[in-house]
N, C-alpha and C positions, 0 to 999 in steps of 0.2 A: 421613140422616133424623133428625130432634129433635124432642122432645117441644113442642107450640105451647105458649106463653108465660102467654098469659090466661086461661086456664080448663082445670084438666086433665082434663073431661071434650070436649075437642077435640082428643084425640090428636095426632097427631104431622104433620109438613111434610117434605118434600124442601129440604133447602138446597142441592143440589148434584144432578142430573140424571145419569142414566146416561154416562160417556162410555170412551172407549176411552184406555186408560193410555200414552198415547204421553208424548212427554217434555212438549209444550204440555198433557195431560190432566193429568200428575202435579201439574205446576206450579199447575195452576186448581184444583185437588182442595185442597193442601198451605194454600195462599191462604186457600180456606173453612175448612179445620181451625180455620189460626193466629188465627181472628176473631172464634172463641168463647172466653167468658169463665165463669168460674163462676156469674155472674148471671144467666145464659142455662140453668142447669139448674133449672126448675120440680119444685117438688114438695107436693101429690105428686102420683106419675105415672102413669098408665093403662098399663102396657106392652101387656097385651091391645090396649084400641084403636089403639097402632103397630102391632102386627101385622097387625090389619085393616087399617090402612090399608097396610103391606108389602106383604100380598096383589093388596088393587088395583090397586097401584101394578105387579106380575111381571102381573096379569091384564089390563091396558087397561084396567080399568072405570074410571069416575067415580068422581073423589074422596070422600071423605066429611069431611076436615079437611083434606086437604092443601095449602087455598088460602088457609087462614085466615092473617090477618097476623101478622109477628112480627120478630125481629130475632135473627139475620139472614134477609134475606125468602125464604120459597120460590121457587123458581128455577123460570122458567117456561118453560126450555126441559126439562121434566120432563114437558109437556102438550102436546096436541094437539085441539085444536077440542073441548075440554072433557073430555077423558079421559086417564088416563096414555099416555105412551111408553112401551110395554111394551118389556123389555131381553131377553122370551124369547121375544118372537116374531120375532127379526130376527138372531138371531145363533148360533152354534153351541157358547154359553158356558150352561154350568150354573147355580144359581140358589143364592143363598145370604142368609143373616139373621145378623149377628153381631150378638148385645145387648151393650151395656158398658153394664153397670149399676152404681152405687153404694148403692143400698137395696133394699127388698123392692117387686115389684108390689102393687098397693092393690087391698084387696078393698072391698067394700059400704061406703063413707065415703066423707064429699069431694064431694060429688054424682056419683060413679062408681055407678051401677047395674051390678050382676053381673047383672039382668036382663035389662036390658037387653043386653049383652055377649053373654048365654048369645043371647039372638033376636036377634044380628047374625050369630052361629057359627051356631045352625040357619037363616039364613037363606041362606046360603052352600052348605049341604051339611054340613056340616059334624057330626061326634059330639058331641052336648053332654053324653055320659057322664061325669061327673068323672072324674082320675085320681088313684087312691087313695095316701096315703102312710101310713106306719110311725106310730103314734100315736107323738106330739112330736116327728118329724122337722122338720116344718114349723108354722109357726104357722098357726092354724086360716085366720087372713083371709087368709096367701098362697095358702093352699091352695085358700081359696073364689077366687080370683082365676081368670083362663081364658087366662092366657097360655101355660100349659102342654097346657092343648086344643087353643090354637091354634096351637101349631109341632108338634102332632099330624098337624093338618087340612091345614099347608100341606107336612106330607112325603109326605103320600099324595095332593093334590091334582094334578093336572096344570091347570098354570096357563098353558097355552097350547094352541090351536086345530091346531098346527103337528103334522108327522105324530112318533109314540114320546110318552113320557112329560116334561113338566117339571116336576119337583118342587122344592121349596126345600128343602134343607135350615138348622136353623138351629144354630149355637153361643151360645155366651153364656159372658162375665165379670164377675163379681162382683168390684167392686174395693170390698178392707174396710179399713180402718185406723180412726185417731182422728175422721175427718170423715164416714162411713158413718154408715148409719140404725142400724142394731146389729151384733151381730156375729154372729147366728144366721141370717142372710137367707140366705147363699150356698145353703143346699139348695133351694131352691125355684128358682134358676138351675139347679142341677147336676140337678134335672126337669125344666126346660125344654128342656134341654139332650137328655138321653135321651130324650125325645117327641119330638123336632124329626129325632133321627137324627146330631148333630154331638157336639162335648167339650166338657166344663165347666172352664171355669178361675179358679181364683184367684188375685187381683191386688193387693200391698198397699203399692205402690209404683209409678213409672213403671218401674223397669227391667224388673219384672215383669210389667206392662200391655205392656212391647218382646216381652218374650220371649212372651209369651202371645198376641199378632197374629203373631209371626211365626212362632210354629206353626199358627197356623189358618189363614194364606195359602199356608206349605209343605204343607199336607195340600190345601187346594182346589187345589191346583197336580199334587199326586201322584194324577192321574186316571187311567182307565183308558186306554192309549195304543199304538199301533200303530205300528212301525217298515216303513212300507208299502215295503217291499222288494220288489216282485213278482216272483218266477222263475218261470219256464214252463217244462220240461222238453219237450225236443224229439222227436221221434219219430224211432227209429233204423230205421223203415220205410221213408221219403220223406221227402228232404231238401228243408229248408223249408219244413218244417211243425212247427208247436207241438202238444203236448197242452191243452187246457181244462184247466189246473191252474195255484192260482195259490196261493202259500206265504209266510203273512205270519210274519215273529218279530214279535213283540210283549214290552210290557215295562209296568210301575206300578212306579212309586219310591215308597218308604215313607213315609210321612206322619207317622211322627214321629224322619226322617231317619236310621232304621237302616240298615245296610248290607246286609240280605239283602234283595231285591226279588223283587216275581212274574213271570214269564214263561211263556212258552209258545211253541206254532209249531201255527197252524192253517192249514186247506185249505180255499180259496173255487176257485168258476169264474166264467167269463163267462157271463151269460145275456144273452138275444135277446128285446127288446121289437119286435113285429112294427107294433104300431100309431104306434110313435115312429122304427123304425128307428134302434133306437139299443143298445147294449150296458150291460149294467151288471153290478156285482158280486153275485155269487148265492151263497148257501149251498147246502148239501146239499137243502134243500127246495124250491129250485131258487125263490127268491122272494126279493126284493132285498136285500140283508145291509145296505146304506148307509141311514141316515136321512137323509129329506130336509127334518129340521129343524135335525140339527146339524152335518152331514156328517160324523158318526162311524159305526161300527159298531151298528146297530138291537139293541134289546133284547130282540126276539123274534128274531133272525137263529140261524140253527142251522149252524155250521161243520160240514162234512166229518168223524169219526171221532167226532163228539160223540154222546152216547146217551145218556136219561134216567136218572139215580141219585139217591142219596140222601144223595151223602159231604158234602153242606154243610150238614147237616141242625142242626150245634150253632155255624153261619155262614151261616145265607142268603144269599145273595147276589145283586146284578143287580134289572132293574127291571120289575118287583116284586119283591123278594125271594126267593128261594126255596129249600128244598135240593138242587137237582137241577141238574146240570152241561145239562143242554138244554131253554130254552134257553140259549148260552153266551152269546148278544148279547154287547156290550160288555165281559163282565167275562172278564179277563186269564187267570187261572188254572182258570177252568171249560172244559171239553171239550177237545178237540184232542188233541196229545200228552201234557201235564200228566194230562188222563183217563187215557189210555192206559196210561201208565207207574201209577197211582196201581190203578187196576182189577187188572193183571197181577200186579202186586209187590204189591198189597193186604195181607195177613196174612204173607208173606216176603219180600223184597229178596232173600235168597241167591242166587238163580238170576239176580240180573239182571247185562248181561255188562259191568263197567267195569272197563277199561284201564286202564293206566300201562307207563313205561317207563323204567327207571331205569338208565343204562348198558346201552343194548340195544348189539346187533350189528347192521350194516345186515343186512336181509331178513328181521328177527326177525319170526315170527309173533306178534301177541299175542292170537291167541286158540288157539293150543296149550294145551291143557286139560291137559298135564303140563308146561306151565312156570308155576308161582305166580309167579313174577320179574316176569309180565308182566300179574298180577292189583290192580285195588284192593282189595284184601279182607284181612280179618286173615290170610287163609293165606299171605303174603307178608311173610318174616321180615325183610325189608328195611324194610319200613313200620313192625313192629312190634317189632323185636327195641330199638330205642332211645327215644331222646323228641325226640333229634337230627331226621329225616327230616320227621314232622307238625309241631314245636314243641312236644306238649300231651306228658303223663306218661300218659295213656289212651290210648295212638293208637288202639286196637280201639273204642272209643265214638266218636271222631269216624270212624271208616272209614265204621262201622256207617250212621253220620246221612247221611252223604255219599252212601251207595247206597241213601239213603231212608226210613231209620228214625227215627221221632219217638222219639228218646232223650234229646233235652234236659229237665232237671229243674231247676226247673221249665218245664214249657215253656209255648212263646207260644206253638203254634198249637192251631188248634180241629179239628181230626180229627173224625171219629164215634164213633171210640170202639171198645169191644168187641174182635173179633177185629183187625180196621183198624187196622194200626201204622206204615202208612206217610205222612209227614207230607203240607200240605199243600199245601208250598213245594218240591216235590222237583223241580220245574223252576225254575229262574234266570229272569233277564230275558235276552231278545234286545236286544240294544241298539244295537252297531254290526255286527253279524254278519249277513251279507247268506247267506241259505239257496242254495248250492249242489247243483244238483239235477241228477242222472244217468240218463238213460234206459239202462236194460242188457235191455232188450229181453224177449222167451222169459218165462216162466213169473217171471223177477225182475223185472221194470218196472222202476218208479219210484224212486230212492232219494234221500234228500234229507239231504246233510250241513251243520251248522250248530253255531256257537260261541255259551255264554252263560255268563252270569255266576253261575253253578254252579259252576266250577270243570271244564265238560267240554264237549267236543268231541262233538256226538252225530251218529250216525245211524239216519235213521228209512226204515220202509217207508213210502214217499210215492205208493203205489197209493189209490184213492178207495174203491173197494170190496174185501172178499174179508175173511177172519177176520181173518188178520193186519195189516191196513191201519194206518196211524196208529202201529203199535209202534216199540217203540224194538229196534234190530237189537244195539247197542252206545254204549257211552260211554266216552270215553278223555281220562285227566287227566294233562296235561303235569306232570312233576317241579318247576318252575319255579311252580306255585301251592300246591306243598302248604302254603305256611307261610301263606298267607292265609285258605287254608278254614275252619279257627277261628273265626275271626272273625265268619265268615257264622254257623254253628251257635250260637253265644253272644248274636249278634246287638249285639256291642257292640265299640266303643264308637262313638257315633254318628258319624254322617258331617259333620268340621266344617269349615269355612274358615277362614283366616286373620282373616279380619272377624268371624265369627262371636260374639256375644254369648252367653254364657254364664251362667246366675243371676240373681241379684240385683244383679250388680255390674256396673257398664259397663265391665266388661272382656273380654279374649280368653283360652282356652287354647291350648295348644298344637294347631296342624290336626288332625286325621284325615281326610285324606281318604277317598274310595272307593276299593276295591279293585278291579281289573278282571282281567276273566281271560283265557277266551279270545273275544274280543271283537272281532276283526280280520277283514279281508278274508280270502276261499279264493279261489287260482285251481286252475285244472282243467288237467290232461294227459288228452287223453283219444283214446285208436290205434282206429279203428274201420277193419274191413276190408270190401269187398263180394263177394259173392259174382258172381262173372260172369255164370254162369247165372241164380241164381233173383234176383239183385240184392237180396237180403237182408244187411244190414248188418250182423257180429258185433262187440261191443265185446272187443277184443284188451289194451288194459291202459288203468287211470285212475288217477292218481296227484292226491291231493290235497296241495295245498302251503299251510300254516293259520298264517297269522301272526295274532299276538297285539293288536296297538294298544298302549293303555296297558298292558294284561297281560302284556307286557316284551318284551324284545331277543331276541326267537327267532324260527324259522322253524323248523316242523316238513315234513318230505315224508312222506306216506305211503300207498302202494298198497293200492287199493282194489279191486284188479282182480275179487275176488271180494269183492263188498260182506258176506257176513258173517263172512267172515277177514282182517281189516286187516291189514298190514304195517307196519312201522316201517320207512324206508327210510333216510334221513338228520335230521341239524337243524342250524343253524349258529345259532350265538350271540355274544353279544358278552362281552367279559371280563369286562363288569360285570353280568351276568346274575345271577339270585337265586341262593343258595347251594345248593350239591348240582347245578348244572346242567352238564352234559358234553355234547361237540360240539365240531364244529371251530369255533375263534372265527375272527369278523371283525373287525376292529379299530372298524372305523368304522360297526359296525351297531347304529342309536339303536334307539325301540322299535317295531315294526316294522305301520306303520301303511298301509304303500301295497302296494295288490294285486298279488301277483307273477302278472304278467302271463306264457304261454307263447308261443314264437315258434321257426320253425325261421333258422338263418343260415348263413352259407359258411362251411367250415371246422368243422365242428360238426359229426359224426355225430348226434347226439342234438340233441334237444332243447333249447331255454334260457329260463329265467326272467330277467326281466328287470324289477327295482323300485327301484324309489326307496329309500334305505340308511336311513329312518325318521327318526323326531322326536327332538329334542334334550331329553326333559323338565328335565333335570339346569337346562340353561340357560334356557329357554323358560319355565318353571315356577317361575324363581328368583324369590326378591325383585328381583333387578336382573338386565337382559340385556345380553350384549355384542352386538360384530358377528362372533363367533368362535364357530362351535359345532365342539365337539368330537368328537361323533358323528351320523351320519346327514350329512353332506356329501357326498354319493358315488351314483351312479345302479350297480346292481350287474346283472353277468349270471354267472347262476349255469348250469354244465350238470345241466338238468335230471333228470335218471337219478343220477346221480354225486353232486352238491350241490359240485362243484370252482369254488372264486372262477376264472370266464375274463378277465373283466375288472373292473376297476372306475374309471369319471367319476366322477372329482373335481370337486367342485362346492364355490360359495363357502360357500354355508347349505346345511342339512338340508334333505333330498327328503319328508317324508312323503307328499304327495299321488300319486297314481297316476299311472303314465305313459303316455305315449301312442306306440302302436308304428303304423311307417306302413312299408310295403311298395313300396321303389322299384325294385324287380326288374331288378337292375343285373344 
């Protein structure tokens, strides 16, 4: 949208029509950019009246300038039988206003009525309270201007009919240099910006006007997001039958491309619409968790283990805003397990039980409450007696953050405060970790194990009701990420690409990528016996076997048999493995990304795992690839119980994908 040409009390035009970014949209998009000249920027300019007209344009109404003539012409697939194509009633995409501006919005000059402006905003609905700035912040006529009312009006508006909230938010840059109106205008963007809900930026070059788009498309991008994984835990009463539980990990990537992310793991069920005959996804309130305007997660939806609080209290959050984890609707880091753990460990983490295992012995307990060897915590002279094992000269400060404590100084997150020292990120993202869920029957249910980008492997009590529900039983941190955790706590240095732009200068740094942790597929062993008599089924041993993905060349086993006593059972690694990691190595095991699958075969008292020998990143990931990879070429069977190589298919390329076992009962 551009300001119209011949009069700048006719606001602004569409040159370009909503479309969808496919490679034919980019191309038509790029075309309209290239076609504008600096003689197509009129000034001066009304930004309030684009706003009004932005509004119409998200709302269907009729235009109010949008048809007027200009060069280049508004685009009239932008209309419908006299009204906008609205882009938020037909689609499941959020709403947004980015201003690039080169001078200050016009107040009361120009034949710009602020009167008029103010009776278009209350005509609307709208607050025509002014909002106040810092005497000489702003110059008084920006300030009488109302484009800062009106990215007010359009973040709290719901500009669609459709069911949930659609709000716009707006950003804005101020680009200043030698050809700007002055060089004091930017604050009155960097208000616009704060009323609207989006970030302010300044721009005093193109490299900078690159960098400054392609943070505000990585942040509209870093939305609140759901890794729909569904597991149903089965019932070990009568086989063939599921529980009504259904266990999403979820994840939001940061928005200004840091490395620590939000996650969680919450509990929905199936509810019964009697008058459609038909199922859908239900919260605890037993009332549809899905919108049926964006097909995301509802904003009023209330997950399973979530309960009203006040920990967001100096971070509102969700739509409407607000301090309280219920409801969690949409937003990532409110209710579910993230609650849970944040509630329990509120004013101490001490007590909470995280794992590690540094040179165990197969069938080491690690939750033996007289072995520290097998604790994350400072009482573990292994973690802290060097600077070797974490990488940092503090290890007792990052142990500390790792089991939850807001110890970074200064720190980024927003806590409440007070007694509440536990941060607000103490759950990772779920990302590729698919939740693993165990019915152990009797007075234990549900238990649901699952890998995030925390740096830990958790398990949760996955029951829907009863005190303990939602809790975390355990958390336990492979040897093989301690040198990445840092990273997360410091939250730097950003996540970058190879392409990536950096500054002022059209150049690249050196990557950073992201760090991943435990991020891989869980398969399950799981021995269930029946009773003859009462045909009641006991779970006799469950072994979980937790590969990594990107989060490197391992396989961990570990007996689960009584879920709140984990075992360490084995791990097999590859020689290239991160430093400090011990296990029997396999030569040819990349990073271990394909589900190890269980299977019983002839010849094999026990059990056998059976995967794909993982991804080649070394190669795959290179500047250049060959047709030789080095590791992960190989289909492996492991005995399950044991972790002894029984065999291993050789294969031309790396397996990461899962494999697929067929039963020809020879």
């Amino acid at each position: 949208m551009v300001f119209n040409d011949t009069n700048v009390n006719t606001g602004a035009r569409p040159i370009k029509a909503f479309t969808p970014l496919t490679a034919a949209g980019k191309d038509a998009l790029k075309t309209v950019i290239k076609k504008l000249t600096d003689g197509q920027s009129p000034s001066p300019t009304s930004f309030a009246l684009a706003m009004h007209e932005a509004y119409l344009y998200y709302a269907g109404a009729a235009p109010y300038a949008g048809q007027r003539s200009g060069t280049p012409p508004y685009d009239p697939a932008a209309f419908l039988s006299g009204n906008y194509v609205s882009p938020s009633a037909s689609s499941c995409g959020r709403n947004y206003v980015i201003i690039i501006a080169n001078g200050p919005p016009q107040g009361d000059w120009n034949n710009i009525s602020n009167d008029d402006v103010k009776s278009m905003l209350k005509g609307l609905g709208g607050d025509t309270t002014p909002i106040a700035y810092t005497t000489g912040y702003v110059d008084p006529k920006d300030a009488a201007n109302w484009t800062d009312e009106y990215a007010r009006f359009l973040l709290g508006r719901d500009v669609s009919s459709q069911a949930g909230t659609q709000n716009i938010v707006t950003y804005s840059i101020a680009v200043t240099g030698a050809n700007s109106d002055k060089a004091t205008y930017p604050n009155i963007f960097r208000g616009i910006a704060k009323a609207g809900g989006g970030d302010f930026y300044e721009a005093n070059n193109v490299d900078n006007l690159t960098v400054a788009l392609t943070d505000i498309f990585n942040q509209l991008q870093a939305v609140n997001s759901v890794f729909a994984s569904a597991s149903l835990p089965v019932s070990v009463n009568a086989r063939g039958t599921y529980l009504n539980q259904i266990f999403m990990g979820m994840f939001r990537p940061d928005g200004q491309a840091r490395p620590r992310w939000r996650g969680n793991l919450k509990q929905y069920q199936f509810g019964y619409d009697p008058t459609t005959d038909s199922l859908f996804l239900s919260g605890a309130d037993n009332k549809p968790a899905i919108s049926g305007a964006t097909g995301f997660l509802s904003p009023s939806a209330v997950s399973f283990w979530t309960t009203p609080s006040s920990y967001w209290i100096n971070q509102p959050l969700g739509t409407p805003p607000t301090s309280s984890d219920s409801a969690d609707g949409e937003v990532v880091e409110k209710g579910g397990v993230a609650q849970r753990i944040r509630e329990v460990y509120a004013s101490s983490q001490d007590a909470r039980n995280v794992y590690t295992c540094i040179s165990c012995a197969a069938n080491t307990n690690l939750a033996d409450t007289s072995n520290s060897a097998t604790k994350f915590s400072t009482a573990n002279t292994a973690l802290t007696a060097t600077t070797t094992a974490l990488g940092v000269t503090d290890p007792g400060t990052l142990i500390n953050w790792v089991r939850g404590t807001d110890n970074n100084s200064p720190t980024d997150e927003q806590g409440p405060g007070a007694t509440t020292t536990i941060r607000p990120s103490v759950h990772g993202d779920v990302l590729h970790s698919r939740p693993a869920v165990v019915n152990y029957g009797g007075s234990t249910g549900v238990v649901v194990f699952y890998g995030a980008n925390d740096g830990a492997l958790h398990a949760i009590n996955g029951n829907q009701t009863g005190a303990t529900a939602g809790n975390e039983l355990w958390s336990f941190i492979p040897q093989e990420q301690f040198l990445k955790l840092n990273r997360l706590r410091i939250n730097s240095p950003e996540i970058r690409l190879s392409t990536t732009i950096v500054g002022s200068t059209n150049t690249t740094t050196t990557p950073t990528p992201r760090d991943y942790f435990v991020d891989g597929p869980i398969g399950i062993y799981q021995k269930v016996s029946i009773d003859p008599t009462t045909k009641v089924q006991t779970v006799d041993k469950v072994i979980l076997y937790v590969a990594m993905r990107r989060g490197g060349s391992v396989l961990y086993a570990i007996d689960v048999t009584i879920p709140s006593a984990p075992k360490f059972l084995w791990k097999k690694t590859s020689p290239s493995a991160s430093t400090g990691s011990t296990g029997t190595n396999i030569s040819v095991l990349g990073q271990t990304w394909s589900e190890p699958k269980v299977a019983k075969i002839r010849g094999n008292a026990n059990p056998v795992i059976i995967m794909g020998a993982g991804y080649d990143a070394a190669n795959e990931d290179g500047p250049s690839q060959t047709n030789t990879n080095m590791v992960g070429n190989a289909v492996l069977v492991l005995d399950a119980i044991t972790g002894s190589v029984l065999k291993t298919f050789a294969t031309d390329r790396s397996v990461p994908s899962d494999v697929s076992l067929i039963d020809t009962d020879f």
